[in-house]
Structure formats: structure tokens, C-alpha cells
C-alpha positions as CSV (number, residue, x, y, z in Angstrom):
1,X,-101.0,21.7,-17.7
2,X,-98.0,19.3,-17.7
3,X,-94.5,19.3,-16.4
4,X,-92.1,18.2,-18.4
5,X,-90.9,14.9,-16.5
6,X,-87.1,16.4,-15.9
7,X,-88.7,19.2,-13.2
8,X,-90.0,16.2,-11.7
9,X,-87.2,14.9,-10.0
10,X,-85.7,18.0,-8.1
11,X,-84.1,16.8,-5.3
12,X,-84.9,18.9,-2.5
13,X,-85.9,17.7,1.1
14,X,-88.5,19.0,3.7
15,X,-90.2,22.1,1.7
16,X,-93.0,23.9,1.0
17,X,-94.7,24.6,-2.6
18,X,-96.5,27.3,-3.3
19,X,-96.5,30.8,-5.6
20,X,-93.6,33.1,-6.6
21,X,-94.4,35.4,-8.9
22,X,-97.4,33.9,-10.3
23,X,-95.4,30.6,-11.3
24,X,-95.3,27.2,-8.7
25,X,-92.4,27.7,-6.8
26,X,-90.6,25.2,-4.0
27,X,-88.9,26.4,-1.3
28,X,-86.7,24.4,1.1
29,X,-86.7,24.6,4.8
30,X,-87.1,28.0,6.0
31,X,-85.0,29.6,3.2
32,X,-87.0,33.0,2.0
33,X,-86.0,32.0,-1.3
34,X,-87.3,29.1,-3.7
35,X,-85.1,26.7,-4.8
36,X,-86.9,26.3,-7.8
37,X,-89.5,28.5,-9.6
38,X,-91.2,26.1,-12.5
39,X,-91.8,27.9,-15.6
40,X,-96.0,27.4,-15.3
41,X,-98.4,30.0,-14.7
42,X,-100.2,29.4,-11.5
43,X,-103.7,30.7,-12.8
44,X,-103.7,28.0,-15.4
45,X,-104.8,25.4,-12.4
46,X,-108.1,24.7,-11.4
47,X,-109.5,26.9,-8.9
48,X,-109.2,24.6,-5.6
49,X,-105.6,23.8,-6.6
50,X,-104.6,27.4,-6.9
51,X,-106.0,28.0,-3.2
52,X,-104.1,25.0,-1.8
53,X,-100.6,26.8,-3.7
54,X,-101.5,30.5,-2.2
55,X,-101.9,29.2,1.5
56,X,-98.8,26.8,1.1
57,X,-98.6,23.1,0.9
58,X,-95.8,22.3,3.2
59,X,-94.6,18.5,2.7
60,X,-91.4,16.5,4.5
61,X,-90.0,14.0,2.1
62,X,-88.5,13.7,-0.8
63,X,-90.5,10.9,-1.6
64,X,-93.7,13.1,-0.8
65,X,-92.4,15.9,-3.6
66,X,-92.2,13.4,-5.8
67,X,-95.7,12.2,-5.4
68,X,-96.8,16.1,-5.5
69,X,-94.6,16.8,-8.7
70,X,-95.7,13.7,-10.2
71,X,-99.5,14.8,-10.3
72,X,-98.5,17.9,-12.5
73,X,-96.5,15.3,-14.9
74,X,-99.8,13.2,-15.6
């Protein structure tokens, strides 16, 4: 699966990305809501990677988003 490079810069800081509605979502702070739902079907990852988005992967940085969101882009 790739993201397209654009959804790979959303400027958000101290958040948590997980799953919305089957699709990756990011949420910031402690905000119920996401900030941004990407437009990718969770199930399409690899098993262990699904798991890690189900319980949450909680990161403090923009920089560290980055890094996350960049994985997906490559």
C-alpha cells in the first residue's frame, strides 16, 4: 500500500494513530476525533502492523509522524 506523498506531511503535533472506521486515522492530543482519516483500508497491512494500529501507536513529535507516515510512502 502507498500514501500518496501529500498525506505525508500533515502537520499535527503530539498524537496517536490508529483505526477509524477501518481506514488509518491520526488523532491529536486527547481530541475524540481524528484530525485526519487517510483514505486506506486498514486490513490491506500486514497482520503485525494492523495489531500495532488497533491498540494505538501514540507518538510526540512532529518529526516522529513524519518518520511514521513516511514508512507508508515507501
Amino acid at each position: 500500500m502507498k500514501i500518496k506523498k501529500y498525506q505525508c506531511y500533515i502537520l499535527l503535533a503530539g498524537f496517536l494513530v490508529g483505526i477509524h472506521s477501518g481506514r488509518i486515522a491520526i488523532w491529536q492530543g486527547e481530541d475524540p476525533q481524528p484530525k485526519a482519516v487517510l483514505p486506506y483500508p486498514a486490513d490491506l497491512l500486514p497482520e503485525a502492523d494492523r495489531i500495532a494500529l488497533e491498540n494505538g501507536i501514540r507518538l510526540d513529535s512532529r518529526a516522529d509522524l513524519t518518520r511514521f507516515l513516511e514508512d507508508f510512502c515507501s
